[in-house]
N, C-alpha and C positions, 0 to 999 in steps of 0.2 A: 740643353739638358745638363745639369749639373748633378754631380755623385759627391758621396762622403768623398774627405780624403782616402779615408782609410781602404776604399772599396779595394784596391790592388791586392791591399797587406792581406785583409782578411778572402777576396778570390784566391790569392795563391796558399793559404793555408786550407782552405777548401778544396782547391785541387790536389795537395800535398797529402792532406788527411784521404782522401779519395784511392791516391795510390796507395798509399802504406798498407789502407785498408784492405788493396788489391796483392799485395805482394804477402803479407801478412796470412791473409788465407789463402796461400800457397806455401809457407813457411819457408818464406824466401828473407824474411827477418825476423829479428825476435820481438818479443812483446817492445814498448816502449815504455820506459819506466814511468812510476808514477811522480816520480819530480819535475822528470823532463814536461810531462802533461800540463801539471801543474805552473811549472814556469812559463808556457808556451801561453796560457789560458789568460796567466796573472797578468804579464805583460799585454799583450792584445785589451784586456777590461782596463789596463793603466792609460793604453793611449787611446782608447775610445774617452775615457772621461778626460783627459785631456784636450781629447778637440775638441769635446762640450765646453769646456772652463772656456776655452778659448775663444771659439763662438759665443759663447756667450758675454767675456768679457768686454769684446769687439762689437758687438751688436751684428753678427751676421747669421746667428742663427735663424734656418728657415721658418717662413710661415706656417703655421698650424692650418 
């Protein structure tokens, strides 16, 4: 079985988000700003279409 690359980056920002979530409704931190959101989101959609480019340039994108 083969995964995206990215499966790690984006599992550990899911577990990341999970906590925050968890500590946050405990007001154990404060909000997270909306740029930080915003940077965290931007980057993650930059290097998804990046290993599309890439896979695709390469010819290894998977079968449909």
């Amino acid at each position: 079985m083969v995964f995206h690359p990215l499966v790690i980056l984006i599992s550990i920002q899911a577990i990341g988000a999970w906590v925050w979530y968890l500590l946050r409704r405990k007001g154990r931190v404060k909000p997270m700003s909306q740029l930080t959101l915003t940077l965290i989101l931007a980057t993650t959609g930059v290097a998804l279409i990046l290993v599309w480019i890439v896979r695709l340039v390469s010819g290894s994108l998977p079968a449909v």
